[in-house]
Structure formats: C-alpha cells, structure tokens
C-alpha positions as a Markdown table, in Angstrom:
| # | Residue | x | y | z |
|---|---|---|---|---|
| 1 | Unk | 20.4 | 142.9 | 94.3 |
| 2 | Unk | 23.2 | 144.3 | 95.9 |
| 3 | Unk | 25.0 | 142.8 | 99.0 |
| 4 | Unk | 26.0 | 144.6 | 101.8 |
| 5 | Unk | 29.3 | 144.0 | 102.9 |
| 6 | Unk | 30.2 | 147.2 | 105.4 |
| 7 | Unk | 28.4 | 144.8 | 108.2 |
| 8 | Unk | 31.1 | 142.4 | 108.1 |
| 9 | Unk | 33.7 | 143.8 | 110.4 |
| 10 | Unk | 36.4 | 141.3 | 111.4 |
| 11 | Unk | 38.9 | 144.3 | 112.8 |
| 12 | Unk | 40.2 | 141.9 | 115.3 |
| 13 | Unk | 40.9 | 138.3 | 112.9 |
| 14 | Unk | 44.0 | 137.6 | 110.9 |
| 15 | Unk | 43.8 | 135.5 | 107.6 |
| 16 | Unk | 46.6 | 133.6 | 105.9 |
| 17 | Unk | 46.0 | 133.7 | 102.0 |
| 18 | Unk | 48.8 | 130.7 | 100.2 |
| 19 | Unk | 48.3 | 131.6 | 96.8 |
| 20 | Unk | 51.4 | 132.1 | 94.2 |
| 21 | Unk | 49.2 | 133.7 | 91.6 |
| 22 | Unk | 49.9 | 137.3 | 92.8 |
| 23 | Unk | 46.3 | 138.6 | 90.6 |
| 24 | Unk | 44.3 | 136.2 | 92.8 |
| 25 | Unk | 46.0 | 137.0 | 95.8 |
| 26 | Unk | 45.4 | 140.9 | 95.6 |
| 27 | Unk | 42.0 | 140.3 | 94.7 |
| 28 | Unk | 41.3 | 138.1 | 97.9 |
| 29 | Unk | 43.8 | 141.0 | 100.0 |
| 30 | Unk | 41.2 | 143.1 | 98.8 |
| 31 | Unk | 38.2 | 141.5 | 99.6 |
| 32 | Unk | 39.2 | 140.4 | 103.2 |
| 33 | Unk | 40.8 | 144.1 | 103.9 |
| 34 | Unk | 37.4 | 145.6 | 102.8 |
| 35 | Unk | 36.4 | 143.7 | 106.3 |
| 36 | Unk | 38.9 | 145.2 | 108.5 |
| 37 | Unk | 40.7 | 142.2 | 108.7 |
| 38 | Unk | 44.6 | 141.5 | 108.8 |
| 39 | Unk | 46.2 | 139.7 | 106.1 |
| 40 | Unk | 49.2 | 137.4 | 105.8 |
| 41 | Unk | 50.8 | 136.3 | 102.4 |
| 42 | Unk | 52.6 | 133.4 | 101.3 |
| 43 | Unk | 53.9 | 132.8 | 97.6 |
| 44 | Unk | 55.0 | 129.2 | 98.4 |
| 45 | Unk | 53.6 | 126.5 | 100.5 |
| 46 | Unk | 57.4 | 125.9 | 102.4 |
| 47 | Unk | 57.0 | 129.7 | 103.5 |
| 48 | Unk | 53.9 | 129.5 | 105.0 |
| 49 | Unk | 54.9 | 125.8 | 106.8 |
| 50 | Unk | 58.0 | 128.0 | 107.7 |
| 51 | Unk | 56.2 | 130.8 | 109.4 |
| 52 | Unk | 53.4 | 128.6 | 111.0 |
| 53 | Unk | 56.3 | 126.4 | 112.8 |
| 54 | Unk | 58.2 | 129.2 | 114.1 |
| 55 | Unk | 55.5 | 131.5 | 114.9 |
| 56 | Unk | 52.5 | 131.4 | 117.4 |
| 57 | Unk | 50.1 | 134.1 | 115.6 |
| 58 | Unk | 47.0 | 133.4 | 116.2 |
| 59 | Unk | 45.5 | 132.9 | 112.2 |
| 60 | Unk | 41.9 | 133.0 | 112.0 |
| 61 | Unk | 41.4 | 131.6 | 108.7 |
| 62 | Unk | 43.6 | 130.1 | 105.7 |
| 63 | Unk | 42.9 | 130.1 | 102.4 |
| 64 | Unk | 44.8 | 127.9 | 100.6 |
| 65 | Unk | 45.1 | 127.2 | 96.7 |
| 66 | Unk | 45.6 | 123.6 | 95.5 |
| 67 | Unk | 48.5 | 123.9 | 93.4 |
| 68 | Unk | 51.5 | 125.8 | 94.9 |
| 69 | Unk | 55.2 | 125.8 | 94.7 |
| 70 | Unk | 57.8 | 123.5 | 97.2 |
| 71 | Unk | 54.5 | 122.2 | 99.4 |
| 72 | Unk | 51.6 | 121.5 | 97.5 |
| 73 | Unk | 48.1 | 122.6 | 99.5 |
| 74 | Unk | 47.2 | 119.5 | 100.4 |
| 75 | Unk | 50.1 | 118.7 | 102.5 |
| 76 | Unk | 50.3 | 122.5 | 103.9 |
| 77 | Unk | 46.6 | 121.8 | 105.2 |
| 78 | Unk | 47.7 | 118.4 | 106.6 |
| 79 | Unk | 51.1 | 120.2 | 108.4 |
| 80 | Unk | 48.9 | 122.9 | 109.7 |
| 81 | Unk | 46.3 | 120.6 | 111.0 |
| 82 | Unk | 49.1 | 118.9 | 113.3 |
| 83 | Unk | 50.0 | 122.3 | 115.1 |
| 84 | Unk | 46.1 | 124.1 | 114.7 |
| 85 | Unk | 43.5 | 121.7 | 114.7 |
| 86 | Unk | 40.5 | 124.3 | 114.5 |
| 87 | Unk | 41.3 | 127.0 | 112.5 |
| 88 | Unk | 39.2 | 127.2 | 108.7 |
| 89 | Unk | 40.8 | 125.9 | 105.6 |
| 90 | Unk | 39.5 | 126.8 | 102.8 |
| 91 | Unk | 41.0 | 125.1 | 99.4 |
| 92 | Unk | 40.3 | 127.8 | 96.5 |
| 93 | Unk | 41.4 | 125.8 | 93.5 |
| 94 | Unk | 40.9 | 125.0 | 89.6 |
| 95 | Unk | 40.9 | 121.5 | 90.1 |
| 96 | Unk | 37.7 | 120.3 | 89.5 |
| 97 | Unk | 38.9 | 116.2 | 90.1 |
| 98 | Unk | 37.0 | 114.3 | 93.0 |
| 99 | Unk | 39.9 | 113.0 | 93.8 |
| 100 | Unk | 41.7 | 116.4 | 95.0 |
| 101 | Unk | 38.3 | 117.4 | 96.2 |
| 102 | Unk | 38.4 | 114.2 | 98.6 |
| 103 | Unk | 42.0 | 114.5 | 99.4 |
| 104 | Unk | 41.4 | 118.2 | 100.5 |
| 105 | Unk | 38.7 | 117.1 | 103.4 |
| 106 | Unk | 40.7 | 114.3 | 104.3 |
| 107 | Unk | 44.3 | 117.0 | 105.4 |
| 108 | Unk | 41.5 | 119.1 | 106.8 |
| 109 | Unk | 39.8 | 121.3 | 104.8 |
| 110 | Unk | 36.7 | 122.8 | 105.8 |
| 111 | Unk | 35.4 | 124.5 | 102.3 |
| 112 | Unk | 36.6 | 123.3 | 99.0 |
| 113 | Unk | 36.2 | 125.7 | 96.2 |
| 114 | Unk | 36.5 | 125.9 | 92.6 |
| 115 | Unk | 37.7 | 129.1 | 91.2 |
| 116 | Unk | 36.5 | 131.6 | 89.8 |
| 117 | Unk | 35.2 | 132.8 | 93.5 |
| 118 | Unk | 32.6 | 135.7 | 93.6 |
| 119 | Unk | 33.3 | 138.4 | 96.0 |
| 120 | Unk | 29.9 | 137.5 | 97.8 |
| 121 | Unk | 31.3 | 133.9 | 97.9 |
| 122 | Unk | 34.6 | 134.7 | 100.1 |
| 123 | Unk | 32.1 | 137.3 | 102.1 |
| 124 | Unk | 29.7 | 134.6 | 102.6 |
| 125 | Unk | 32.5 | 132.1 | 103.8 |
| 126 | Unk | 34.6 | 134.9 | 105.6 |
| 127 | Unk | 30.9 | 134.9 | 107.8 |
| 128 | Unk | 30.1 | 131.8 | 108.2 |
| 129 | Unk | 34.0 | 131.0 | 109.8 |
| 130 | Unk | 34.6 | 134.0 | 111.5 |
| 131 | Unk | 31.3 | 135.7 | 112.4 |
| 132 | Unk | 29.6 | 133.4 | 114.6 |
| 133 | Unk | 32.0 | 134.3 | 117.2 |
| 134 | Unk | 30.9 | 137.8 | 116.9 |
| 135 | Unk | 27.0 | 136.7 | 117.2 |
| 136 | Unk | 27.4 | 135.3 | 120.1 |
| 137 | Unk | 29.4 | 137.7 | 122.0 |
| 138 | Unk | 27.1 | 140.8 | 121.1 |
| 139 | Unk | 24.0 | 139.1 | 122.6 |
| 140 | Unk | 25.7 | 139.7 | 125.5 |
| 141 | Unk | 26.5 | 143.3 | 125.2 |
| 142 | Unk | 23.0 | 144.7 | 124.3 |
C-alpha cells in the first residue's frame, strides 16, 4: 500500500522542529517541506525560547524532542504554552518512561511519540493538526 502524500498541501503553515540531532532534524525538514510547508530550526531549547519571546511568527506546529541542550523539552513546551496556548506540540522522543510521557501532557503536549517515526506517522499527525482548518474552509469554496 502506498500513501499518498502530494494531497497534503500546507503552503501557507510554518513548523518549528527543536531537535539537536541534526539526522532527525533533516529527515523531519524533509518530510514537512515535501508538504509545502515552512520550516524553523532550533539546535537548542534556549534558542527556540529565545526566538518565540522576541518574535510574533505565527508557528503552526512544534515538534519538540524530549532531550535537548540548555532547556529541556518539557520546560520549552511549558514556556511556549504561557505565550501560545493553542498551537500543536508534538514530543518526538526515545524516552519510553511513563513518567516523561505524563510530564509531556501535563507542559502541554498534544502528541507524545516514541521514535523511530514513520514518514506516514508525521503525515498523518501533520493532518490531523493542521488540515482540519483546510476542510473546513474548502466546503465553502466549492
């Protein structure tokens, strides 16, 4: 079976990726560009606190790895949900614990993870976040 994934056009959304493993952050550049959407990368968790408090981008979506350098995930998902209360977080990690699973959800995430992430995973959760919006506008236009 093979997916599909041309129909996914998010020309028009901007995704944060906080990821310091530069392999996994070109492969999710490369899944989310595939979609026509804009990217924004941060190697650290201060630089994307840094850039979300003195910068009013609109981001769309953030994905967010557990286990980054200067501000861990959880805490960047807990800053961010301060200033931007209803934008996606999704926590893309290798911790398997209940305890960082439970932590995530309670900063704010709305997905939770475990890596390794199949490309029809992220296309899956790029369109449950960020398409709906685009359902709902196009039954007007028809």
């Amino acid at each position: 079976m093979s997916l599909n994934f041309s129909i996914l056009d998010l020309k028009d959304k901007l995704i944060a990726i906080v990821e310091d493993d530069v392999p996994s952050t070109r492969y999710y550049e490369t899944l989310i560009q595939s979609s026509g959407a804009q990217v924004l990368k941060f190697r650290t968790g201060r630089d994307f606190i840094d850039y979300i408090k003195t910068n009013n981008t609109k981001i769309d979506l953030v994905i967010m790895d557990f286990l980054i350098p200067l501000i861990n995930g959880i805490d960047c998902t807990r800053m961010f949900r301060k200033e931007r209360k209803n934008v996606p977080v999704l926590m893309i990690t290798a911790y398997s614990s209940e305890q960082s699973k439970s932590e995530a959800y309670i900063a704010g995430c709305s997905e939770y993870i475990l890596k390794p992430v199949y490309p029809e995973n992220i296309y899956a959760l790029l369109e449950k976040y960020l398409k709906q919006e685009v359902h709902s506008s196009a039954m007007y236009h028809s």
